[in-house]
C-alpha positions in Angstrom: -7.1 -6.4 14.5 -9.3 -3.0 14.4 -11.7 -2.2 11.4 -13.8 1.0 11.4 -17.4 0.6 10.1 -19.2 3.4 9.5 -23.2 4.1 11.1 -25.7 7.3 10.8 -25.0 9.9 12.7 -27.5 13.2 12.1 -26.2 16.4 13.0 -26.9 19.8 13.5 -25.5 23.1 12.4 -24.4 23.7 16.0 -22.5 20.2 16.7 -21.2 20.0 13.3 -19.4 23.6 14.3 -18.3 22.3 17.5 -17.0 19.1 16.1 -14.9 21.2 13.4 -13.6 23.9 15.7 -12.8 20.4 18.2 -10.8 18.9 15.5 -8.7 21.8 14.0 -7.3 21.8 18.0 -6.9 17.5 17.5 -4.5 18.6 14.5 -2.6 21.1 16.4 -1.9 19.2 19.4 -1.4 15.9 17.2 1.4 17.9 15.2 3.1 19.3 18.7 3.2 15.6 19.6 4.5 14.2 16.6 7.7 16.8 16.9 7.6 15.9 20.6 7.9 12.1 19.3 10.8 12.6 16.9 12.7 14.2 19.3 12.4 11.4 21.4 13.1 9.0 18.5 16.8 10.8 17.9 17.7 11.1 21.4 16.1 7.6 22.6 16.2 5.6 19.2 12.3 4.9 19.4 8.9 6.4 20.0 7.1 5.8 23.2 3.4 5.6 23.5 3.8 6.9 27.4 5.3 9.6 27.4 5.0 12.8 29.9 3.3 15.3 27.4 2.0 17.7 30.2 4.2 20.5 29.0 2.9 20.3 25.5 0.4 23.1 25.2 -2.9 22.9 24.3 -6.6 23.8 24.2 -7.5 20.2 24.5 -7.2 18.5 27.9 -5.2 16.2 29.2 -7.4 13.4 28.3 -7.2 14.0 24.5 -3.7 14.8 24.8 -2.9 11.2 25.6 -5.6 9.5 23.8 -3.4 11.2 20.5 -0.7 10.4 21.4 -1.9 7.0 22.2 -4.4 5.5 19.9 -2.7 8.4 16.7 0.3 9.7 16.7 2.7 6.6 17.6 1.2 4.1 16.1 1.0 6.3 12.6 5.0 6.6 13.4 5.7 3.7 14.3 4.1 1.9 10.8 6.5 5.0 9.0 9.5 3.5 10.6 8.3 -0.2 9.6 8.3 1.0 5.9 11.0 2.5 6.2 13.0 -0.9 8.0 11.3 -3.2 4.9 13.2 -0.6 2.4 16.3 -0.6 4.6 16.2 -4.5 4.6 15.5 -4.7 0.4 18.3 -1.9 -0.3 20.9 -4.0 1.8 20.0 -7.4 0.8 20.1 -6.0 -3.1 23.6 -4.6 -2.7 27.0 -6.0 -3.3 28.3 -5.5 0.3 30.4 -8.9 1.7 27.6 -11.4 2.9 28.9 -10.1 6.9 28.5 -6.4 5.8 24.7 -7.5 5.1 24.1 -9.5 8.1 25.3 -7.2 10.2 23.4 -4.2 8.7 20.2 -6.8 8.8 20.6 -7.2 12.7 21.1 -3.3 13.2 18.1 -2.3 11.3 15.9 -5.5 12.8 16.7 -3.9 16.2 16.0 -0.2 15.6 20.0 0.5 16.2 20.4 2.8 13.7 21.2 5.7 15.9 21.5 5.0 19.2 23.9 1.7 20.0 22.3 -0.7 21.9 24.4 -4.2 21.2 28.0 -4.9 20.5 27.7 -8.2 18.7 25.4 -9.0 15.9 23.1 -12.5 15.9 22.2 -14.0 12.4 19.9 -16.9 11.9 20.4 -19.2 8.8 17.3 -20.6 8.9 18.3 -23.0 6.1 20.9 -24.4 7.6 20.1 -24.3 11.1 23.2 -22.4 12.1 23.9 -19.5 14.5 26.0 -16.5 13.4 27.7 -14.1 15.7 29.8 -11.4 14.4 31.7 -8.3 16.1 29.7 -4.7 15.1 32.3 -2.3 13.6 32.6 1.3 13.7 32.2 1.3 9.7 29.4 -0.4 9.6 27.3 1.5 12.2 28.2 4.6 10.2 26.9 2.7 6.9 24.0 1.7 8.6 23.5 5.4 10.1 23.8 6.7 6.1 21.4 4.7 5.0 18.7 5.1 7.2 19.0 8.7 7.4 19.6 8.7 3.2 15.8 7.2 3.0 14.6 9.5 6.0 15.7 12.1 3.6 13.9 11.1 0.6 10.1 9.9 2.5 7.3 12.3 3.5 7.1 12.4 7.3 3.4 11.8 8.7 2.1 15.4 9.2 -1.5 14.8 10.9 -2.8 17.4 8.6 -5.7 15.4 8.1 -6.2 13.3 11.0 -9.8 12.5 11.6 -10.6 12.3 15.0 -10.1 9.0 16.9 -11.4 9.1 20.2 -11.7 6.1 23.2 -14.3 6.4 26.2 -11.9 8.5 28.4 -13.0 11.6 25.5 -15.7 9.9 23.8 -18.3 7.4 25.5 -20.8 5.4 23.6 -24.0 4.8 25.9 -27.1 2.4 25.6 -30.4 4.7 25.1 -32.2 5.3 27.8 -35.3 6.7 26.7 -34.9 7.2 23.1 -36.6 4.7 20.8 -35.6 6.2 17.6 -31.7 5.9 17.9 -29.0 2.5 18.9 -26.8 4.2 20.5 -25.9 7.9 22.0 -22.1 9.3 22.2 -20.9 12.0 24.2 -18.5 13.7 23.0 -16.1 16.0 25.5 -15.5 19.4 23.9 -13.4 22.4 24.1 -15.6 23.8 26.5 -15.0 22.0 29.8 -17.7 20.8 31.5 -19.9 21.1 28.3 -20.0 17.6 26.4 -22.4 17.4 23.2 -24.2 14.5 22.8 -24.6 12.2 19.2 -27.3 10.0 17.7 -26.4 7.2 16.6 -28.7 4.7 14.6 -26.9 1.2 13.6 -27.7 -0.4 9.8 -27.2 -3.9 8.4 -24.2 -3.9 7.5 -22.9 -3.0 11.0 -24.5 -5.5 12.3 -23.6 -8.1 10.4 -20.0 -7.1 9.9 -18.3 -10.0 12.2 -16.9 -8.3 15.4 -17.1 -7.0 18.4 -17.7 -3.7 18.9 -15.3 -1.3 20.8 -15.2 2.0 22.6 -13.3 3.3 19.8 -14.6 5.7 17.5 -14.2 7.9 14.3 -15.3 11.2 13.7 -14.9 12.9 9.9 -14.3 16.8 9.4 -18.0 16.1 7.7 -19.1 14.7 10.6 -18.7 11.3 9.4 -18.9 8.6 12.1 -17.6 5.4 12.2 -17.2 2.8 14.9 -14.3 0.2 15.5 -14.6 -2.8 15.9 -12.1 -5.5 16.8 -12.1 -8.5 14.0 -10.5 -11.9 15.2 -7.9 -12.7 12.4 -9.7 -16.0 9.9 -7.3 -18.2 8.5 -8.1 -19.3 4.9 -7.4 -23.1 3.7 -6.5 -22.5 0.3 -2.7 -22.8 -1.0 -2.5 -21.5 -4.2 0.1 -18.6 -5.4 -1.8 -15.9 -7.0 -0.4 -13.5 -9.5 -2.2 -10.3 -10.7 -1.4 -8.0 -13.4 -2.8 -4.1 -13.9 -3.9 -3.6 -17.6 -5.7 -0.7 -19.5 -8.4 -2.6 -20.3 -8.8 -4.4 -17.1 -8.5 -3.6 -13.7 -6.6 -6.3 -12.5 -6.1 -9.9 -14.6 -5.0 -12.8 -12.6 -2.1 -15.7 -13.7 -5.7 -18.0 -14.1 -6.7 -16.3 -16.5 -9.9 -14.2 -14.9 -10.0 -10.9 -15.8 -11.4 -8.0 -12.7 -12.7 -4.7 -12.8 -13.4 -4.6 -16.7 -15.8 -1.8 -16.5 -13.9 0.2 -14.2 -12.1 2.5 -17.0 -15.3 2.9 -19.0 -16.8 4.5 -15.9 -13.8 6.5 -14.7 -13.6 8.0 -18.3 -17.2 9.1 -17.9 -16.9 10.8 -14.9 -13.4 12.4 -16.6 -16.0 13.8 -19.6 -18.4 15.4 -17.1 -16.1 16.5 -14.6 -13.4 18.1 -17.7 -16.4 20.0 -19.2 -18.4 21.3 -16.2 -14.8 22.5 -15.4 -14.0 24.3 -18.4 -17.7 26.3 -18.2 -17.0 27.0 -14.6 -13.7 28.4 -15.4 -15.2 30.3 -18.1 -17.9 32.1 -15.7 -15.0 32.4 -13.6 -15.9 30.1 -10.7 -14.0 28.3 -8.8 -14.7 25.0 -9.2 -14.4 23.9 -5.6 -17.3 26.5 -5.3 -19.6 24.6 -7.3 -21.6 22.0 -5.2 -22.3 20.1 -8.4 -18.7 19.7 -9.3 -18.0 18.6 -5.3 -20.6 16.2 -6.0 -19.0 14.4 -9.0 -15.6 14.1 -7.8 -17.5 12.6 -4.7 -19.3 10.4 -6.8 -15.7 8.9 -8.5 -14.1 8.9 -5.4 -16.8 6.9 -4.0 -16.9 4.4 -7.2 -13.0 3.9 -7.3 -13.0 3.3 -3.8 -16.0 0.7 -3.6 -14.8 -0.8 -6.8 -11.3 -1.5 -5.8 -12.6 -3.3 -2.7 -15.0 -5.2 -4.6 -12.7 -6.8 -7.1 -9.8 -7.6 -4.2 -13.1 -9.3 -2.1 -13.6 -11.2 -5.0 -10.7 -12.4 -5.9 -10.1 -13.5 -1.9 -13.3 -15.8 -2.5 -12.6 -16.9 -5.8 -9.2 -18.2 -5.3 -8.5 -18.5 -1.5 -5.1 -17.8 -2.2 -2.0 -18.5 0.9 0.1 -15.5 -1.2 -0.9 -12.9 -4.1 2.3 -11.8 -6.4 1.2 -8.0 -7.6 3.3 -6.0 -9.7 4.9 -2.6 -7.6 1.8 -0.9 -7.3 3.8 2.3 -8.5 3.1 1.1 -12.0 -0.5 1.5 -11.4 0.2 5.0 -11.0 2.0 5.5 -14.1 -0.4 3.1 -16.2 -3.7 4.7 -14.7 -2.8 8.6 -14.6 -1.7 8.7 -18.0 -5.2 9.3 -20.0 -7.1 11.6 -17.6 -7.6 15.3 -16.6 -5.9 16.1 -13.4 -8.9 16.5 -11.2 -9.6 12.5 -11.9 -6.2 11.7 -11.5 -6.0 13.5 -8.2 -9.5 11.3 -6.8 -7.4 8.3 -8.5 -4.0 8.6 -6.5 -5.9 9.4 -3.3 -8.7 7.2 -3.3 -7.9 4.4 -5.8 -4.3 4.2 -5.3 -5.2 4.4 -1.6 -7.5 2.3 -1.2 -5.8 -0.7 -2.8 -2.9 -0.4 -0.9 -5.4 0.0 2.3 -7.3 -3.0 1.1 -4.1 -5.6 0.5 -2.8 -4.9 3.5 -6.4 -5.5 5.2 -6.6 -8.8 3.5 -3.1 -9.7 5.2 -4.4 -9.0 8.7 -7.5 -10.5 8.5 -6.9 -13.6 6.0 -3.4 -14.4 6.8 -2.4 -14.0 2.8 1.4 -12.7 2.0 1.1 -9.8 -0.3 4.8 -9.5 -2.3 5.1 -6.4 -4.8 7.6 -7.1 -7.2 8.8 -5.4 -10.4 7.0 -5.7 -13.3 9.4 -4.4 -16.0 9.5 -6.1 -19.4 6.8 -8.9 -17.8 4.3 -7.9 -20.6 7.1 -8.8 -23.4 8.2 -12.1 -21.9 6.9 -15.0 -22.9 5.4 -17.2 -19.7 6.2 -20.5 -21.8 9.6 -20.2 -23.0 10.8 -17.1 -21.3 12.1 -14.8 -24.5 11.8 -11.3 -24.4 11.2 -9.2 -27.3 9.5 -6.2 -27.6 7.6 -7.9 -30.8 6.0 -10.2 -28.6 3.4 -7.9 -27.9 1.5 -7.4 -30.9 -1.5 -5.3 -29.4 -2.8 -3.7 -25.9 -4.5 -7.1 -26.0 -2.9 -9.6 -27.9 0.6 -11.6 -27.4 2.3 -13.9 -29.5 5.8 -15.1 -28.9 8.2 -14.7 -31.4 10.3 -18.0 -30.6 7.8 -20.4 -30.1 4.3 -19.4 -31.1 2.6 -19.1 -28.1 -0.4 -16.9 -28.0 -2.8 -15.6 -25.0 -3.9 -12.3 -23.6 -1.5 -10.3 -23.4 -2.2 -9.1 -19.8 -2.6 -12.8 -18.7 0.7 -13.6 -19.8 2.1 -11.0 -17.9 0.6 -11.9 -14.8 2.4 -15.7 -15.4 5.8 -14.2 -15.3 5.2 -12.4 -11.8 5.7 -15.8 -9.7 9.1 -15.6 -11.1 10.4 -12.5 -10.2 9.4 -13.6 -7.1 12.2 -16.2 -6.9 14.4 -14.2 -8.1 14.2 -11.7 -5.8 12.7 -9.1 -8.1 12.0 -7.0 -5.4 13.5 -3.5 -7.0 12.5 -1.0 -8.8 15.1 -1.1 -11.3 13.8 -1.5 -14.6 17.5 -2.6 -16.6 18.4 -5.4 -13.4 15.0 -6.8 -14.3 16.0 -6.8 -17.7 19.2 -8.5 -17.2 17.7 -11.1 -14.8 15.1 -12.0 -17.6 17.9 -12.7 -20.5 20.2 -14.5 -18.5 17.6 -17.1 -17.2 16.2 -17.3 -20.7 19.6 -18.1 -21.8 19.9 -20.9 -19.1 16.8 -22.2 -19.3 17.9 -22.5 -23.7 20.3 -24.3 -23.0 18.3 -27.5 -21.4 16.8 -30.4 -23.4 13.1 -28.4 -22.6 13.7 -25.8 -25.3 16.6 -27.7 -27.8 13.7 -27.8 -30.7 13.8 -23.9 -29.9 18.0 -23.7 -30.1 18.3 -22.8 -34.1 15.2 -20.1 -34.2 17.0 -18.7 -31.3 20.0 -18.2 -32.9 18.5 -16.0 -35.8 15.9 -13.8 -33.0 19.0 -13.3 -30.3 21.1 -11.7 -33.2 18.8 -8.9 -34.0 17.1 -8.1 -30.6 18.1 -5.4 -28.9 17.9 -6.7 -25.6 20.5 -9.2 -26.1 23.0 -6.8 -27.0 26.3 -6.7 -24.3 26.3 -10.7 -23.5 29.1 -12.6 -24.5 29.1 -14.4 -28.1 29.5 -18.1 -26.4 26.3 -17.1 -24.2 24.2 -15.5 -27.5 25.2 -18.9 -28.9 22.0 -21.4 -28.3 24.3 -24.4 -29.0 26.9 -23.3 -27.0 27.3 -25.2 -23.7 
């Protein structure tokens, strides 16, 4: 496991030049070998990290050639693909194909056979049972298979290394002790479009990079600010703790947690502050009729909020890994962060939101998986904020306020937001792992119903009648299963 930690680099006019002319090339040729790499991936059925790219043009030599293609472009590719395999996998396994449609389609996407057909039969494991499957692949459900990967192909962003920084291993980029120097760690030198003509980098280490656990690599990362940033390779630390985590977005707070502690509770009231500034420096910019990514002061402020999100959000996830030790954290589809955070700001913050907040979290859970061992599971959140965590109704009355809940059927009362976060662990077992807002919905009644009907809730059984009557969400069931006394 690699993690980048940034150091102090000072540079001057000249090498800052060099470096941006030096990566506007890295782009070019890391596009070329991306297209290079689909093809591949068509005709082959995968990428390949070796592959003869000599007849690729470019300014850049050979050595950078492959060091993109190596260390950039396929593994970049390779982690689309996995995304795209986990939605694969979660459409199949949420469909109503027969149970040897699934496994089937399972095996094929497990082994990259979408395209290209590498095996006749198909293996399942029940794990559960201990048992060995083997089933004949047919024609139709290659074809299925085929449709669906090339359906969500259709529908995702390809990478498009428009913004690549530069990542760079000793063959283009060699870190070196000082020799005479006493003012500077370490020295790079950097190869350059100009054969023959290397630049050379100061590099002075800080605190932090020394006592970020690690050992330091030949990797590096250069910024198109000149940003530096050296990689280190992090043995993975397991954690001892077993405890399910759920956490909840609100509008108040950042994240809430199913215990009850509440993250980030300052973070709006900041965000909104930098919205003010930002909104009105924009508006007198506009009406001087400057651009407002002219103006170095309103660069710096959206720096500033970037910077804040981004520190913030990995603040509150750090502290919630040491707080709780959790083995798994249950968050709601981090899509609803989107929709819950966008909604109240200009689109300037909202822009700095999606790319650095929404970024970073998603950056930051997936660090804590590599490096702590915990299982990260998304699920949907629909409706969670009107269901009672006690008894399990679901009324849109529940919630009274942003802040407050009270259940209708039994009285229950919290915060509203740490209610929702106790219903997450459920959606969990049911598989709640779709983003369809009415299966969630129907999922939540009819376990409510069943749970109803157990000697837990029978105190709860003649209220219930009179709520189920008149709520909306009950509407389309059966009269024996709206019946609380029915069994």
């Amino acid at each position: 496991m690699h993690r980048a930690v940034q150091v102090s680099c000072p540079l001057t006019k000249r090498k800052k030049d060099i470096i941006k002319k030096l990566l506007i090339e890295y782009r070019k040729t890391a596009k070329a070998i991306a297209s290079y790499q689909w093809f591949l991936f068509f005709t082959q059925g995968s990428f390949n990290r070796k592959a003869n790219i000599k007849h690729l043009r470019s300014n850049l030599s050979e050595r950078y050639k492959y060091t993109i293609q190596y260390h950039v472009v396929v593994p970049v590719l390779d982690s689309f693909i996995s995304n795209l395999k986990n939605r694969f996998s979660e459409i199949v396994k949420n469909s109503n194909l027969l149970e040897k449609t699934k496994r089937v389609l399972l095996y094929l996407n497990k082994n990259n056979e979408w395209l290209i057909n590498k095996s006749e039969k198909a293996i399942y494991v029940d794990y559960k049972n201990r048992t060995v499957f083997e089933y004949d692949i047919t024609e139709e459900e290659r074809l299925l298979a085929k449709k669906i990967f090339k359906h969500i192909l259709k529908g995702w962003r390809k990478p498009k290394f428009n913004k690549v920084s530069l990542l760079l291993d000793s063959k283009t980029a060699l870190i070196e002790e000082p020799k005479k120097s006493k003012h500077f760690d370490r020295w790079i030198r950097l190869s350059t479009l100009d054969k023959g003509k290397p630049i050379y980098l100061p590099v002075k280490l800080h605190n932090y990079f020394e006592k970020r656990r690690g050992k330091a690599t030949q990797l590096l990362q250069i910024g198109e600010d000149g940003t530096l940033r050296i990689v280190k390779e992090i043995e993975p630390k397991q954690l001892a703790g077993e405890e399910v985590i759920a956490l909840d977005f609100g509008l108040k707070n950042f994240l809430t947690s199913s215990k009850g502690d509440m993250f980030g509770r300052k973070l709006y009231e900041k965000v909104r502050e930098y919205a003010e500034k930002i909104d009105k420096l924009q508006r007198n910019l506009q009406r001087q009729g400057i651009k407002p990514t002219e103006s170095k002061r309103f660069l710096r402020l959206t720096e500033r909020l970037s910077a804040f999100i981004k520190n913030e959000v990995r603040r509150i996830i750090n502290r919630i890994v040491q707080l709780y030790a959790p083995r798994v954290i249950v968050i709601e589809n981090l899509k609803s962060l989107y929709k819950k955070f966008l909604s109240d700001y200009p689109k300037e913050v909202k822009r700095a939101i999606v790319r650095y907040g929404y970024g970073e979290l998603k950056k930051k859970l997936q660090e804590i998986r590599e490096e702590y061992g915990i299982e990260v599971i998304q699920v949907n959140p629909a409706y969670s904020s009107q269901t009672c965590s006690s008894c399990g109704y679901v009324d849109r009355e529940n919630r009274k306020t942003q802040e407050k809940f009270e259940c209708r059927l039994c009285g229950r009362k919290l915060h509203a937001d740490v209610n929702a976060s106790r219903n997450l662990p459920d959606r969990v077992r049911w598989g709640m792992h779709l983003r369809c807002v009415k299966q969630a919905l129907v999922m939540q009644v009819k376990e409510f119903l069943k749970n109803l009907h157990g000697e837990r809730y029978k105190c709860l059984r003649s209220k219930a009648r009179g709520l189920l009557s008149e709520n909306p969400y009950f509407r389309g069931f059966s009269g024996t299963a709206l019946n609380p006394m029915h069994r």
